[in-house]
C-alpha positions as CSV (number, residue, x, y, z in Angstrom):
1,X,-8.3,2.4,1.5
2,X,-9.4,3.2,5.1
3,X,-7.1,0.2,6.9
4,X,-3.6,-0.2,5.8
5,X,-0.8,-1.8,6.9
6,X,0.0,-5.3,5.8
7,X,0.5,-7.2,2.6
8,X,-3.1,-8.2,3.1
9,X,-4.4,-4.8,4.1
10,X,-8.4,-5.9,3.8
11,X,-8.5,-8.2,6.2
12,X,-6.9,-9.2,9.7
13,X,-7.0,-12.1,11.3
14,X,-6.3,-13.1,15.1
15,X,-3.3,-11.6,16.1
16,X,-0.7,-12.7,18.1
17,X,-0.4,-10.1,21.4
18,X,2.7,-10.3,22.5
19,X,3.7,-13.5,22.0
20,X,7.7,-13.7,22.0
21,X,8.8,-15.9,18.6
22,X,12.7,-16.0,19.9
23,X,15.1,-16.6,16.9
24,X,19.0,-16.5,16.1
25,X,20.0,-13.5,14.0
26,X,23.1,-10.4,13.8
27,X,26.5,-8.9,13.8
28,X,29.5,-7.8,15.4
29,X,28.3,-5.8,18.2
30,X,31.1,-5.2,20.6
31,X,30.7,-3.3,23.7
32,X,26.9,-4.1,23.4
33,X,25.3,-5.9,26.0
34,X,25.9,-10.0,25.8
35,X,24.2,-12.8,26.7
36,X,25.7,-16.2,26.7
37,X,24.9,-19.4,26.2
38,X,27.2,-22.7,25.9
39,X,27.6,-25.3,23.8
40,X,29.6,-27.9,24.5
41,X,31.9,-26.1,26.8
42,X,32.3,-23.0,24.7
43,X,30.7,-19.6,25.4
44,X,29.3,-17.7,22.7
45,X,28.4,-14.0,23.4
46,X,24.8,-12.8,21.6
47,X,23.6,-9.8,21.8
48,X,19.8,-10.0,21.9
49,X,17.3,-7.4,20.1
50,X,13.6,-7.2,19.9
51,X,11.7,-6.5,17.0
52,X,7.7,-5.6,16.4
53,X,5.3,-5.7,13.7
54,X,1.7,-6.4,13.0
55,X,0.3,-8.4,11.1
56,X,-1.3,-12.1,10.6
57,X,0.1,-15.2,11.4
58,X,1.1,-15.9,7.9
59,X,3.4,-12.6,7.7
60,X,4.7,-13.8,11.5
61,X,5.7,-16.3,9.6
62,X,7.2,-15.1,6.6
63,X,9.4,-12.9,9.3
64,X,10.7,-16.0,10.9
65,X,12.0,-17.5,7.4
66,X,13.6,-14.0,6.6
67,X,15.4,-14.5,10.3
68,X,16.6,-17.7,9.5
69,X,18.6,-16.2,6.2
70,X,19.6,-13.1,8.9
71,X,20.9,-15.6,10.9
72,X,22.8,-17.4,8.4
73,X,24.7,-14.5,8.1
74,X,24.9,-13.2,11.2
75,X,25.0,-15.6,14.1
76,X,25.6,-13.3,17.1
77,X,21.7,-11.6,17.8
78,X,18.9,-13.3,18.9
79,X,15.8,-11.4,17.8
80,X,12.8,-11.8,19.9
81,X,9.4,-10.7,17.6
82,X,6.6,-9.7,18.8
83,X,3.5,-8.8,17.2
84,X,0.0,-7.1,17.4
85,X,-3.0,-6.3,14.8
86,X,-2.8,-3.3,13.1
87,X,-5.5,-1.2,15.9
88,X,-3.8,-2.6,18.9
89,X,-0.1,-1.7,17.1
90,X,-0.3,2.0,17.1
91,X,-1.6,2.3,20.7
92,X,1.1,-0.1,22.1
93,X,3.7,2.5,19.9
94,X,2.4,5.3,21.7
95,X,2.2,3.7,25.1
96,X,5.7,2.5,24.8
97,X,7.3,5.5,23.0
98,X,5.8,7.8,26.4
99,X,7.4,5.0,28.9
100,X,11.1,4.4,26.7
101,X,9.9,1.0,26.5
102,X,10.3,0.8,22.6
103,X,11.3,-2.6,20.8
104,X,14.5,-2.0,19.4
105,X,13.5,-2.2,16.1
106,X,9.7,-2.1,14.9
107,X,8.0,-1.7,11.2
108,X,6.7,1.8,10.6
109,X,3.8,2.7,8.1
110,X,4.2,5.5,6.0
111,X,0.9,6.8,7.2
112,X,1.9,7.3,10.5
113,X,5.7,7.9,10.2
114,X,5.8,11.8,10.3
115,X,3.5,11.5,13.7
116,X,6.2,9.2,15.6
117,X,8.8,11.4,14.3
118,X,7.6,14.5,16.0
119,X,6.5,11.8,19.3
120,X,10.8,11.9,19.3
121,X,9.7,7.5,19.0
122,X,12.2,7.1,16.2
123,X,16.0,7.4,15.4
124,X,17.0,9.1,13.0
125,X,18.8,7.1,10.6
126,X,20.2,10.0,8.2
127,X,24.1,10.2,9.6
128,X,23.8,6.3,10.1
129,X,23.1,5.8,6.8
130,X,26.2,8.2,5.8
131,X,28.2,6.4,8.3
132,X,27.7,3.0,6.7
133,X,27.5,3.9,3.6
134,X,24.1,2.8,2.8
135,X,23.7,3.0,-0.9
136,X,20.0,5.2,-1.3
137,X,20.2,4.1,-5.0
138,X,18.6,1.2,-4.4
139,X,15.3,2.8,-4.1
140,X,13.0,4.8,-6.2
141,X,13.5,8.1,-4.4
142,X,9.9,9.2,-3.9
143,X,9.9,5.4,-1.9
144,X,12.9,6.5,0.6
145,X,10.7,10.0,0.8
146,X,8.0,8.2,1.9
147,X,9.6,7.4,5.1
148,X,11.7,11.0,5.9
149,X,9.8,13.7,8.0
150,X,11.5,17.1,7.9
151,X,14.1,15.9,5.6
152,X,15.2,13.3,7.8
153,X,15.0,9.6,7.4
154,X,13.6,8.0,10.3
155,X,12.8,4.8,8.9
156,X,14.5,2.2,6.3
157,X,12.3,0.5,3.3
158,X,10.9,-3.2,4.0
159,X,8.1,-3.1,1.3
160,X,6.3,-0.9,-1.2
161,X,3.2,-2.5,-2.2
162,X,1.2,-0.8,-5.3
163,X,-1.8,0.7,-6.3
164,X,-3.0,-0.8,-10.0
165,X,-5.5,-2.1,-12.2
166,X,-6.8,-5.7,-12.3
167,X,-9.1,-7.2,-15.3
168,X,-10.7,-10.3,-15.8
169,X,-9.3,-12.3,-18.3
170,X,-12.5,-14.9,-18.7
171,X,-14.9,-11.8,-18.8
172,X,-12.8,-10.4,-21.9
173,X,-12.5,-13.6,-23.4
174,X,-16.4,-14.5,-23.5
175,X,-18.8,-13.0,-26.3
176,X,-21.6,-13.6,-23.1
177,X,-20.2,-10.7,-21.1
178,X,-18.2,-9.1,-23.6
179,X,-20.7,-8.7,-26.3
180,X,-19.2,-5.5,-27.8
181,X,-16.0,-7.8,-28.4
182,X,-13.4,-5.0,-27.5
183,X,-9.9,-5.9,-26.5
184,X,-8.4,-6.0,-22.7
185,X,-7.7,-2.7,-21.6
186,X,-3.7,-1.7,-22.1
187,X,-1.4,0.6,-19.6
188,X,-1.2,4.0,-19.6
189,X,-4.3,4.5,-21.3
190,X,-6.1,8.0,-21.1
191,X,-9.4,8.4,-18.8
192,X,-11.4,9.0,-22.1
193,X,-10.0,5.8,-23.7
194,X,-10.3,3.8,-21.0
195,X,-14.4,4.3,-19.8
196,X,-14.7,4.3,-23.5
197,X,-13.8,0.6,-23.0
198,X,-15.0,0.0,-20.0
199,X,-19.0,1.6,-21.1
200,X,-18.6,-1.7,-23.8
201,X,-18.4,-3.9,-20.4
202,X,-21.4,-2.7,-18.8
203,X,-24.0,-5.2,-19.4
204,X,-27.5,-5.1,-18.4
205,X,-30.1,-8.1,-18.1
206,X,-30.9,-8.0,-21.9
207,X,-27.2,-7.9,-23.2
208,X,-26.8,-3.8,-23.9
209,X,-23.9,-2.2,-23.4
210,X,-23.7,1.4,-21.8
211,X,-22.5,3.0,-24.5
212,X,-25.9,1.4,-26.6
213,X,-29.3,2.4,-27.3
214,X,-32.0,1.1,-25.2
215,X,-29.5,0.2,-22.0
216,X,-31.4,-0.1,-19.1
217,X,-29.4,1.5,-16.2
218,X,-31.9,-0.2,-13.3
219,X,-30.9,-3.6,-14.2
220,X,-27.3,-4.1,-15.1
221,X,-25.9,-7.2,-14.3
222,X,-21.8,-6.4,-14.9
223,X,-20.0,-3.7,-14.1
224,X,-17.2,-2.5,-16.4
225,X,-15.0,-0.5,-13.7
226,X,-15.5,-0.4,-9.9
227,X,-13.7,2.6,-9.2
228,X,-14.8,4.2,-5.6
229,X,-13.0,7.2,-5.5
230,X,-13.7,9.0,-2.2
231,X,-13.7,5.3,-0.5
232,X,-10.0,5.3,-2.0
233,X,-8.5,8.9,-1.8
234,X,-5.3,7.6,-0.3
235,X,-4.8,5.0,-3.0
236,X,-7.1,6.4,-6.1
237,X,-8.2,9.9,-5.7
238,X,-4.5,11.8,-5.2
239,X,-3.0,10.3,-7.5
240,X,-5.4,10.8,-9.7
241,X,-5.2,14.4,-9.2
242,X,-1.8,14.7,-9.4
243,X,-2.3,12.8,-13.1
244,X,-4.2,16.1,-13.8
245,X,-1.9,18.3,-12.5
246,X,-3.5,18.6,-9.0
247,X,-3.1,18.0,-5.9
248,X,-5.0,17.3,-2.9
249,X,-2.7,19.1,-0.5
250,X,0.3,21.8,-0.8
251,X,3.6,21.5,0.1
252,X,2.7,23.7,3.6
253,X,-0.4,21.2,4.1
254,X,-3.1,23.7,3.1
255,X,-6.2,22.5,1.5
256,X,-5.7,22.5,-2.1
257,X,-8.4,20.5,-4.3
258,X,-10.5,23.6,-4.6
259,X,-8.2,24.2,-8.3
260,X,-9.8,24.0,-11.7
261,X,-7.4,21.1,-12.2
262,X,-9.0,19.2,-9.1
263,X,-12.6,19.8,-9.9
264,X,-12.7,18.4,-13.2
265,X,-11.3,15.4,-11.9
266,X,-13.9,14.6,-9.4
267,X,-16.4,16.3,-12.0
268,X,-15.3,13.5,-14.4
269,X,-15.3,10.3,-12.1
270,X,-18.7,11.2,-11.3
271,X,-19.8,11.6,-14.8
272,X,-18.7,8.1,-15.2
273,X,-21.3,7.0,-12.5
274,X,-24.4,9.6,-13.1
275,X,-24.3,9.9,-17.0
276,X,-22.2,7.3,-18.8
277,X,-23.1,4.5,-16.1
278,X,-19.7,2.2,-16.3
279,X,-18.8,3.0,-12.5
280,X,-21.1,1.8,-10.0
281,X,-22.5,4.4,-7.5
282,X,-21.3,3.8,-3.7
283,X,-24.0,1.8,-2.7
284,X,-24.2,-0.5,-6.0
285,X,-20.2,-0.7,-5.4
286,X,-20.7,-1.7,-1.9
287,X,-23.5,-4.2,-2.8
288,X,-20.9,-6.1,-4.6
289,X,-17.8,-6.0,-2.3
290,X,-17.6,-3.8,1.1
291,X,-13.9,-3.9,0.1
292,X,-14.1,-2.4,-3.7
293,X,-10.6,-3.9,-4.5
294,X,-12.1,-7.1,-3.9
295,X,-15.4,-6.6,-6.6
296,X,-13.2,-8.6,-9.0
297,X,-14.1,-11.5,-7.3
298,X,-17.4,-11.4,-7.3
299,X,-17.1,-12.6,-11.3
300,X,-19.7,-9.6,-12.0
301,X,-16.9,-6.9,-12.7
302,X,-14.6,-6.8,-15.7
303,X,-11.8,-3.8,-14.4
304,X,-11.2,-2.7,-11.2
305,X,-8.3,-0.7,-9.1
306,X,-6.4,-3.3,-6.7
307,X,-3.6,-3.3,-4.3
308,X,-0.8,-5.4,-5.1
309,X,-1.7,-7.8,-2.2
310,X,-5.2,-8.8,-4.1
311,X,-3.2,-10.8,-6.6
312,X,-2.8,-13.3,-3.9
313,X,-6.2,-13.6,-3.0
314,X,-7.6,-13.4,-6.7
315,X,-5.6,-15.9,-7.1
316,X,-7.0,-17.9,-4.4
317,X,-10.3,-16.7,-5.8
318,X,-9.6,-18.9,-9.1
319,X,-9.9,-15.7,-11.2
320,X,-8.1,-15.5,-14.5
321,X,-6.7,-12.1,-14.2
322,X,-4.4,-9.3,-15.5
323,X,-2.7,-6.5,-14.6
324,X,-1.5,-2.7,-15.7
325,X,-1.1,0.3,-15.0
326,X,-4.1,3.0,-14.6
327,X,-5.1,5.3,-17.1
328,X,-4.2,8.7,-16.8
329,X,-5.1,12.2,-17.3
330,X,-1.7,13.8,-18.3
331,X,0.7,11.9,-16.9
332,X,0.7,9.1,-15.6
333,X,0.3,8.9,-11.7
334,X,0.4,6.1,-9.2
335,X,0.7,5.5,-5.5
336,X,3.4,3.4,-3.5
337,X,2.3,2.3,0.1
338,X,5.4,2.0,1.5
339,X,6.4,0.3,5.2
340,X,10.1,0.2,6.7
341,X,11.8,-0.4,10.0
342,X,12.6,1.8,12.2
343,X,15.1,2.2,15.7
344,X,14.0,3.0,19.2
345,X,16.0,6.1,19.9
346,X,16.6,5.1,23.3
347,X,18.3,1.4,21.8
348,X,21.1,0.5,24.0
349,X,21.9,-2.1,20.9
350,X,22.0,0.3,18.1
351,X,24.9,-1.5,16.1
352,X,22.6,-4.7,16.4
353,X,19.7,-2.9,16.0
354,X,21.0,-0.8,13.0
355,X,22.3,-4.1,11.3
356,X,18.9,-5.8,11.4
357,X,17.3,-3.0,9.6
358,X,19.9,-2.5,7.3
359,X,20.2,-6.2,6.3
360,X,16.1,-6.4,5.7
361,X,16.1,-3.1,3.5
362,X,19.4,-4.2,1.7
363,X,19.8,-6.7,-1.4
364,X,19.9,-10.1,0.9
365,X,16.9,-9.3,2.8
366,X,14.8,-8.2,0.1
367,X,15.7,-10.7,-2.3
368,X,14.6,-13.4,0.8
369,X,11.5,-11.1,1.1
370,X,10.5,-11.1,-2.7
371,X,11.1,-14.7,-2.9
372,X,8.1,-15.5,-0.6
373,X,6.1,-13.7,-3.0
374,X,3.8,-11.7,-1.2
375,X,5.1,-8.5,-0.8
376,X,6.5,-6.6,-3.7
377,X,10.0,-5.9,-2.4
378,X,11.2,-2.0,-2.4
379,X,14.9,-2.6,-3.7
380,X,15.7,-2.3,-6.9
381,X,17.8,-4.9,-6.6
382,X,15.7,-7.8,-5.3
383,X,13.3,-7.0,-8.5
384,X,14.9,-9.3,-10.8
385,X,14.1,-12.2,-8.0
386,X,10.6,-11.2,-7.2
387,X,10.2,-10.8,-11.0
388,X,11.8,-14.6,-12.0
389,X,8.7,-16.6,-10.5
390,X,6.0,-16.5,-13.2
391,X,2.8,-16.3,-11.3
392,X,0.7,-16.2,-14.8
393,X,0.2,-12.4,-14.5
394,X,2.3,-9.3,-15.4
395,X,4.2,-8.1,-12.4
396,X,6.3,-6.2,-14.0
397,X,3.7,-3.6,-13.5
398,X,4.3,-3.8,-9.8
399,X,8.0,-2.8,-10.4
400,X,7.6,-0.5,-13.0
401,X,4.5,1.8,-11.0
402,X,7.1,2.4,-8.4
403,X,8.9,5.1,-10.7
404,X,5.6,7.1,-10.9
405,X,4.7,6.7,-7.4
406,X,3.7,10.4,-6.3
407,X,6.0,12.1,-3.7
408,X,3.6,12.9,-1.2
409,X,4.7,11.9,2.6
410,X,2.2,11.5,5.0
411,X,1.9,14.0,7.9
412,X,0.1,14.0,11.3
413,X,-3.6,14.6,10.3
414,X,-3.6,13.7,6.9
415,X,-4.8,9.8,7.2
416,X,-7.9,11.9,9.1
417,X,-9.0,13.3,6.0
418,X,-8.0,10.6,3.3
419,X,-9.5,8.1,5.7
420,X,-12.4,9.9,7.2
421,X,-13.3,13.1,6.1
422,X,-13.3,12.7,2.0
423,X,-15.4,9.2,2.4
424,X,-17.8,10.8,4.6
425,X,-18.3,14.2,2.5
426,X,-17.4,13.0,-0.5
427,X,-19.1,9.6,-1.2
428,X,-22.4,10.7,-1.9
429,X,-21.6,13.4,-3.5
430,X,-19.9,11.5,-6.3
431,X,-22.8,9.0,-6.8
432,X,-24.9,12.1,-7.8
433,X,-26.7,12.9,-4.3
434,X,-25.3,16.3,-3.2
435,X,-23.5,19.0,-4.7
436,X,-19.4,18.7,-5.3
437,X,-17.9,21.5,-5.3
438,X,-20.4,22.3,-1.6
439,X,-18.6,18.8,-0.4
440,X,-15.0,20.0,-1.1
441,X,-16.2,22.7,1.2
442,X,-17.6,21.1,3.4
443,X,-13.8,19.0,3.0
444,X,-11.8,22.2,3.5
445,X,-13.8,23.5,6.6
446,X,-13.6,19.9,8.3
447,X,-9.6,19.6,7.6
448,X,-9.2,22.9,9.2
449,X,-5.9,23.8,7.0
């Protein structure tokens, strides 16, 4: 998706600009620098940290409960958080990092990680880690890989929400708009299997299916996937390719979705759009939801790729849902969107600093994150929490995509052409109006690598 970010990455609400929410947090930072405050005649020494994120006001929120478990444990920090929408974040970053005026800790997206890296606006964690003994295990390790640049880890886990597949249950379940009467789609299906499916759960005005004679393609009134690929090449299209032995970039950061392997797969998605007619084009798609991993929603959709922050709103939606894991080409492929916390290098409380973001990536914190619910909770560990409140869906899937999330950091000038430069050359393309392989082209020559 273009905007990323937060746990509800479609939407962002009024943020809160730099509004100080002061709570009691941390550790045993000796030789830090104290304040004190008295209680009844005795003088407790704090050592105060700031922290920044962005988000809404219910994820402000959801970091001042997690503080008040931090605090439980460790009384002696008083976190100050401060927050900004995601726009406004990554200028305030840059601003900062240039003047040393860097929170002491702040959240880092993936996206942007291997950019502040090279700004010099984050510490690397690597010997820390060693130092403390911080136990990597606790993470898939294409997650932790998400958040190194040059080998280095310069930021620590706090969520790792997931790319899947969403159907609706009540569409499935009714012989109006499921007059083919095929089952629910399964996990790990293959690409031919599964448009197969989803051609039985295209519907036009008269009750055909795609698949039947006679099915009028002007006037259909359900869709049976809503899959926008070059909207989505961060969260559909790469891994996607990768399924099909692909990729969309090399190791050095060279162009590489000129392969055989890469053209069929953008050959194929289109065929599902121009000739078997289960995949609405881009401007049918955006007809029914400017955000296609909302289209569920609309009740006129039976599959369609989500984030794992749409459960919450389909939810909220009242749609009966389900969830698994895409289909696949060869193997099977998904993609992690992972955001940590990360440490001003220029800190002067670096024990404080490096015990916040340790306790939020660690069992303690995460478990305390995955009991709120809304973010799906990177440690291994905190799974079995996140995973014991029933919600009436399978998120399991959540948990289990994480192991074939594909290992491909970002890097400074790749959300350019995932976020702009694929949509804009790519989009019409795929609907049938303009020549692919001339886009990917077109796609090379704009990237410049």
């Amino acid at each position: 998706m273009v905007k990323r970010g937060s746990a509800n990455k479609s939407k962002w609400l009024i943020p809160l600009l730099g509004i100080p929410l002061v709570m009691s947090a941390c550790g045993n930072n000796s030789g830090e620098t104290p304040s004190s405050t008295n209680s009844g005649g005795n003088t407790t020494e704090k050592t105060k940290i700031t922290y920044m994120q962005w988000g809404t006001q219910e994820e402000i929120n959801q970091t001042k409960e997690l503080l008040k478990q931090f605090n439980a444990k460790y009384p002696d920090i008083e976190v100050e958080v401060t927050s900004k929408d995601w726009e406004t974040y990554w200028t305030a970053i840059t601003a900062q990092a240039a003047a040393k005026t860097l929170p002491d800790v702040f959240k880092m997206d993936e996206a942007y990680l291997d950019k502040y890296a090279k700004l010099g606006a984050m510490k690397d964690l690597t010997s820390q880690m060693t130092d403390n003994a911080f136990d990597a295990s606790q993470f898939e390790p294409n997650v932790l890989k998400k958040l190194q640049s040059g080998g280095k880890q310069y930021a620590l886990p706090r969520d790792a929400n997931t790319i899947i597949m969403y159907y609706n249950r009540g569409i499935f379940a009714d012989a109006k708009t499921n007059p083919s009467g095929v089952k629910p789609p399964v996990g790990e299906m293959t690409w031919d299997e599964f448009i197969k499916l989803a051609q039985k759960m295209t519907v036009d005005k008269s009750g055909k299916t795609a698949d039947e004679a006679g099915f009028n393609k002007k006037n259909i009134v359900q869709w049976g996937l809503v899959m926008d690929a070059a909207l989505s090449a961060d969260s559909v299209l790469e891994s996607q390719l990768w399924s099909n032995g692909a990729k969309l970039v090399n190791d050095d950061q060279s162009f590489a979705m000129e392969s055989p392997e890469a053209m069929e797969v953008l050959n194929t998605f289109s065929s599902y759009i121009t000739e078997l007619y289960a995949v609405p084009n881009y401007g049918q798609s955006q007809t029914l939801s400017k955000d296609p991993f909302l289209s569920l929603s609309t009740g006129k959709v039976a599959i369609s790729f989500g984030g794992s922050w749409n459960a919450t709103e389909y939810k909220q939606a009242g749609i009966d849902f389900e969830t698994l894991l895409p289909p696949k080409f060869k193997e099977e492929k998904t993609v992690v969107q992972v955001t940590g916390n990360a440490i001003s290098p220029t800190t002067k409380k670096e024990k404080a600093a490096w015990t916040l973001v340790d306790w939020m990536s660690g069992a303690d914190g995460q478990i305390a994150l995955a009991k709120q619910g809304q973010s799906i909770p990177a440690n291994k560990k905190a799974a079995e929490a996140f995973l014991a409140q029933d919600d009436g869906y399978n998120k399991q899937v959540f948990i289990d995509s994480q192991k074939y999330a594909i290992p491909v950091p970002f890097f400074d000038g790749k959300e350019k052409l995932l976020w702009e430069i694929i949509p804009q050359k790519l989009s019409n393309p795929m609907s049938g109006k303009g020549d692919i392989e001339k886009a990917v082209q077109d796609i090379k020559k704009a990237y410049g690598k």
